[in-house]
N, C-alpha and C positions, 0 to 999 in steps of 0.2 A: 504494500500500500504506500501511494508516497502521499506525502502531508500538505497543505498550501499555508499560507506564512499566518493565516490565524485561528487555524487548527481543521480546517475541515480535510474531505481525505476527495482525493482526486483519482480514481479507481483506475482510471481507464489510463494513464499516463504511464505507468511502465508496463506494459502491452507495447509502445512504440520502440521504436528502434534504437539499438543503443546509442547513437547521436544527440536522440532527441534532447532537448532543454528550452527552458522557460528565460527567455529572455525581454525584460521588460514587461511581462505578463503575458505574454505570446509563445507560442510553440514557435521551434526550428527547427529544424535537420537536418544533420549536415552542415550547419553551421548558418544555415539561411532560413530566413523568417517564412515562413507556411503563409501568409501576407502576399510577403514580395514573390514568392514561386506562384501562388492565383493569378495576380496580376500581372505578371509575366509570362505565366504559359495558359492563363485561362484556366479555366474547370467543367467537369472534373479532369483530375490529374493525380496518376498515380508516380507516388516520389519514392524511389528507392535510394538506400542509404548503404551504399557501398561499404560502409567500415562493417555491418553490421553483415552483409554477404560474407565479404571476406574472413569476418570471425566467424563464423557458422562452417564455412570452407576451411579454415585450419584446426578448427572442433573435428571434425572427420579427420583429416590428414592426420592431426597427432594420436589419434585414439587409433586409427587401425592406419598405420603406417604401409605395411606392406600390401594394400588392398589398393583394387585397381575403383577408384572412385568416379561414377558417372550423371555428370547434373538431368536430371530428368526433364528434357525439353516442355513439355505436356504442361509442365506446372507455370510457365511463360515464357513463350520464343519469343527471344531477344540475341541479334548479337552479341550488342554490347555486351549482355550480361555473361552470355559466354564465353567473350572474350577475355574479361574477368577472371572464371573459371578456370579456363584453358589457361591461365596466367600461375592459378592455383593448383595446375597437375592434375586439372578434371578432363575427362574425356565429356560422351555427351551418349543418352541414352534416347531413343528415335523410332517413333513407331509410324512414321508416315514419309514420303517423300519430299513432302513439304519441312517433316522437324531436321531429314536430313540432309535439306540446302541448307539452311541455317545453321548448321554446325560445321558444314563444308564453308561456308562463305566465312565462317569466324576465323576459319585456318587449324580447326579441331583433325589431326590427320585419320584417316579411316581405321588406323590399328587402334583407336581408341576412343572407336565409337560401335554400339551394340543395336542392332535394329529390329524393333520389338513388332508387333501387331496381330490382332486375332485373324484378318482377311488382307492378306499383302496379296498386292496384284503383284501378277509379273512384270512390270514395268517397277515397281519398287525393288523387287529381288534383282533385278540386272542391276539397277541403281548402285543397292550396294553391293553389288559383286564388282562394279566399275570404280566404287571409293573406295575397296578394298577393307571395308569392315571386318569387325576386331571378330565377330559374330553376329548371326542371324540366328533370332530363337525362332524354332520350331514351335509353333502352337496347334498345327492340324496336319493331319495325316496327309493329306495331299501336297505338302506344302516340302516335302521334301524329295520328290520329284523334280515338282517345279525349281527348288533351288538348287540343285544339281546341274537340271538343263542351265540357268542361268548364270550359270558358270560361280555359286557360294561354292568358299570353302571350307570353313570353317564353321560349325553350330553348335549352339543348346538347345536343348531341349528342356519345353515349359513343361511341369509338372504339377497337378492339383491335388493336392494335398486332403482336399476336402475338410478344413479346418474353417470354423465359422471365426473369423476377428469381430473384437468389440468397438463397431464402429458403423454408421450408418449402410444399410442394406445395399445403396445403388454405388457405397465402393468399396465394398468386400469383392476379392476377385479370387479367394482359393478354395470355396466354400463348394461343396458337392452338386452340380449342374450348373457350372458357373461358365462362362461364355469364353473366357481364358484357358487355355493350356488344356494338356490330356490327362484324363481320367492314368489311372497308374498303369494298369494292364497296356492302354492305348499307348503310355510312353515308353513303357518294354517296346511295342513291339515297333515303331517310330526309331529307337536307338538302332533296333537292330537294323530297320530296312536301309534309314539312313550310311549304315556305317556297309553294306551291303552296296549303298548308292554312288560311295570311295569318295563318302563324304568326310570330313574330321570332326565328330562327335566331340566337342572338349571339355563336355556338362552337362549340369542340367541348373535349370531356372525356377525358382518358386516365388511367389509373391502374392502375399495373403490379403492387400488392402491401404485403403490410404488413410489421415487421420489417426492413425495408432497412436494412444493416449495412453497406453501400457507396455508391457515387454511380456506378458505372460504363453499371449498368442504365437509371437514370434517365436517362442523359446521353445511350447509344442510343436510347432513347425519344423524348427530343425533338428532337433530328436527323431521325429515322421522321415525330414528328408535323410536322416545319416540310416532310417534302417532300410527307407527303400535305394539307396546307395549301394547295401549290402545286399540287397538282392537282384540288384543290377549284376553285381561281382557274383552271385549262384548260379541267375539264370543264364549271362549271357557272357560270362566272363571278363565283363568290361568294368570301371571303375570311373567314378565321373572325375578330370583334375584339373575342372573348376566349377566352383557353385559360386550361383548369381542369385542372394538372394533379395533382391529388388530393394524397393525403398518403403514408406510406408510413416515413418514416423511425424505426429502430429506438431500442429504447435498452437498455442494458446490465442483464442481470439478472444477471450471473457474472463474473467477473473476467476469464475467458477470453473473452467476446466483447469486441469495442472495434466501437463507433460514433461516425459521426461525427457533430463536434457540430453544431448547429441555424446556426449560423454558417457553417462547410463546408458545409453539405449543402445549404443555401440560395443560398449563394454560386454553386456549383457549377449550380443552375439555370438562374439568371439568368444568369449567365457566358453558357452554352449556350445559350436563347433567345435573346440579342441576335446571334452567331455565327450560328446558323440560320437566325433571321430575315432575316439581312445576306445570309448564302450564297443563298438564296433571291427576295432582292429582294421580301421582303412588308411589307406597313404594320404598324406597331408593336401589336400586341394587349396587354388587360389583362390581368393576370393573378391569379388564384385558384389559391389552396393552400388545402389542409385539413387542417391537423395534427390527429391525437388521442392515441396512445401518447405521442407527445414531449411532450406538455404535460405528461399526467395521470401517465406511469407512473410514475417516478421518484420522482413527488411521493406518491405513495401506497404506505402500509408497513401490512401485517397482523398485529396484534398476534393469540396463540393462546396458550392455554395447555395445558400439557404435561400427562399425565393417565399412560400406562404406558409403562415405560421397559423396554425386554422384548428379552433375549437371543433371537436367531430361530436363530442359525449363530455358525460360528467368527470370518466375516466379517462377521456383517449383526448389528448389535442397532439395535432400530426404538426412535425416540421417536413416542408417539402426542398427536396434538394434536386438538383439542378443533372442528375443522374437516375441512378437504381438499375431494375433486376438487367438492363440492357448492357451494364459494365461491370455487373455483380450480380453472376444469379442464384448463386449459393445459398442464400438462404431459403430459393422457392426451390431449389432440387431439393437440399439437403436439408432442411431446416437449420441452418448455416447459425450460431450466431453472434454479433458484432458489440464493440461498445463503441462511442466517441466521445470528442470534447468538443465546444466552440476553440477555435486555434484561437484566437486573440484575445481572448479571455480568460485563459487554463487557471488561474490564480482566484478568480470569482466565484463564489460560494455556486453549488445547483439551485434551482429556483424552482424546480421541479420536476415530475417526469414526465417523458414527451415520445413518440412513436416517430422514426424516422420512413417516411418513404419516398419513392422516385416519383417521376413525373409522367409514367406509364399508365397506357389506358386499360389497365388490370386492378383491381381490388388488391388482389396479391402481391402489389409491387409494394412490399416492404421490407426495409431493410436493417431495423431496427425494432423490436415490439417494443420495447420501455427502457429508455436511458433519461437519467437525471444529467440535465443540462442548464447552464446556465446562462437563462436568459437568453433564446435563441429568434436573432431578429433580423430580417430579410437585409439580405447582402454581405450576412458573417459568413465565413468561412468553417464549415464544419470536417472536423480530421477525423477517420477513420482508420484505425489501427489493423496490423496484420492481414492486409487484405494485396499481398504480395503476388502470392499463388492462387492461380485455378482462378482470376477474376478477368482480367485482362485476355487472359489466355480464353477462358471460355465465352467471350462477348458476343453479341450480335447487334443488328441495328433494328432493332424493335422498333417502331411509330417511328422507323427510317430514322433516328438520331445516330449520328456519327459518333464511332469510337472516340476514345479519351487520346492524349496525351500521354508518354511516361517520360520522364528523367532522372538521373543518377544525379546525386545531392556527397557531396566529398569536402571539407575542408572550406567551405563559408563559398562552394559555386555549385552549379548549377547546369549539367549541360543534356542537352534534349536526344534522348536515345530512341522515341520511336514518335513522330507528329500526329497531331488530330486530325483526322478524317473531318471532310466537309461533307458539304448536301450535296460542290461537284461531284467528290470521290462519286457519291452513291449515284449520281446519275450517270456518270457514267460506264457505269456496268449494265444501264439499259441500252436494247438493241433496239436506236431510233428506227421509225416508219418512215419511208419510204415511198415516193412514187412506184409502182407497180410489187410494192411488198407484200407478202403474204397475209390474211388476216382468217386465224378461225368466227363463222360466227355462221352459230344455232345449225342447221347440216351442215352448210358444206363450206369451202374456202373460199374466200372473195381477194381482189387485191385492193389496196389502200384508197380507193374510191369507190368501194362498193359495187361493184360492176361484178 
């Protein structure tokens, strides 16, 4: 809890990034006033605070030294930020063609980068067979033909554990009928065809979920995987020598959850590999993690500005901000949920509690149910914490509003790593009409005059 200077408790302020500070009774980060970044880059605008990546990034590096560590594009493609990364001895973790231009354009080399997805086309499989990826995991039986023809060479093989994690249902992904990876019989027999294919089988893959606000899941999991390990070694004579056991670990958006940190929750792996391994009697395998929420979320704060401030009930008056579910939709998937502050006021006692929502023509566009705020009144600046990961990344443009802004916040500057889509952007993805252009209407096809 941190304290404000005449005793009340400001909840939501260390939730931000470890930059953040109150200067002059204003938020900053990075050393620049959340103020001057609105007003300079507009809103919404999501501000990442690079000290705060990069410690997150050496939180892994020191805790499993010898592990090949990979930032999980999914959670926000960005160069910049994998430039970063790749700075920090991360490869990049890629389940589309599209997350892996962005790791090829950062200069991330293909030995250390892994290409994941449950439906790869053959056009992504040639991909990385032409960047020379580190691995292609296997997730469907047919998929290892295809990677052969397309000239991979090296794979894992995903494996479903069928282990439910404690964490919302739509991102559990190891859990028994789960749309990821093969059932265990189906990765028997996937190792063998593959290695039958004069493919390089170098592992296998498990990954239980995102969000993990524990270690207890993850520590069944690799106990499950070291003994279906050893009967890879019964039935088929082979031994996996490298386990990739994906990413998964949460981070704190509310003061009510507690996660653990990148330290435990690392620790708590390894601990467990070496134990299972031993119990088992198998040869030491390498190992790969994928972090992407723990790097980025934390680090990344949405600045919005406040527009109607509107009595609904006795209970509910809504703040309406100048965004919602179209650059954060987390909390209508997942029941996601947020705290904030007014940024230029952080110091000012709550005045009340208030429901934050977007400017969306859904009922459901809310993005806050109840945060105590202080005194929040049209054209303040409202800061939203931990909203790094999976926001930006999973946007779209609802009632056609153009995406956000993001920028990296370092040392009291400020520089712009991805620009704000306009209403051009979105028009011009329409395909203008045309004199003698096609038109459907009611049976049949007319051309642009109705003729």
């Amino acid at each position: 809890m941190t304290w404000g200077p005449t005793g009340f408790s400001l909840p939501a302020f260390e939730l931000f990034p470890d930059s953040a500070a109150r200067e002059h009774g204003e938020l900053s980060l990075g050393g620049v006033r959340a103020s001057r970044l609105a007003e300079e880059f507009g809103t919404p605008l999501i501000v990442y605070c690079e000290q705060t990546l990069l410690a997150r990034a050496e939180a892994y590096r020191s805790s499993a030294p010898d592990t090949l560590l990979l930032y999980s594009v999914k959670a926000f493609p960005s160069v910049a930020i994998l430039e970063l990364v790749a700075g920090a001895g991360y490869g990049a973790d890629v389940s589309t063609a599209g997350e892996l231009a962005f790791a090829l354009r950062a200069g991330i080399p293909g030995e250390r980068i892994v290409l994941h997805g449950n439906n790869k086309s053959d056009e992504e499989l040639a991909a990385a067979a032409v960047a020379g990826v580190r691995y292609v995991v296997i997730d469907a039986a047919d998929e290892v033909a295809r990677a052969a023809t397309a000239g991979v060479e090296r794979v894992l093989v995903r494996v479903t554990p069928g282990i439910e994690a404690e964490t919302h249902a739509a991102i559990t992904t190891g859990h028994r009928g789960s749309k990821f990876g093969l059932p265990p019989e189906d990765a028997l027999e996937a190792i063998d065809v593959a290695r039958a294919a004069g493919l390089e089988v170098a592992g296998l893959h498990v990954h239980i979920g995102s969000q993990l606000l524990e270690t207890a899941a993850v520590r069944t999991t690799i106990a499950w995987l070291a003994a279906f390990a050893s009967e890879c070694r019964t039935r088929l004579g082979w031994v996996p020598g490298t386990i990739d056991l994906g990413g998964g670990l949460g981070v704190q958006h509310v003061l009510e959850e507690e996660a653990p940190s990148i330290e435990t929750f690392v620790g708590a792996l390894i601990e467990r590999v070496a134990e299972e391994w031993k119990r088992h009697e198998l040869p030491s395998a390498d190992l790969v993690l994928e972090p992407g929420r723990s790097l980025v979320g934390r680090a990344g704060v949405t600045l919005y500005r406040i527009g109607v401030v509107k009595r609904a009930s006795e209970r509910v008056t809504y703040v309406a901000i100048d965004g919602g579910m179209s650059d954060n939709p987390r909390p209508q998937l997942y029941g996601a949920l947020y705290s904030a502050i007014v940024a230029e006021r952080v110091n000012d006692p709550p005045t009340g509690v208030f429901s934050v929502c977007g400017k969306h023509c859904e009922s459901g566009d809310v993005l806050i149910e109840g945060v105590r705020l202080a005194s929040p009144r049209r054209g303040d600046v409202l800061a939203v914490p931990a909203t790094g990961a999976y926001t930006l990344a999973m946007s779209s443009n609802y009632n056609a509003v153009p995406r956000p802004a993001a920028v990296l916040v370092s040392e009291g500057e400020a520089r712009l790593i991805r620009r704000r889509e306009s209403i051009d952007d979105l028009l011009d993805l329409e395909a203008p009409l045309t004199e003698g252009s096609a038109l459907i209407a009611g049976g049949g096809v007319t051309d642009a005059a109705g003729e």
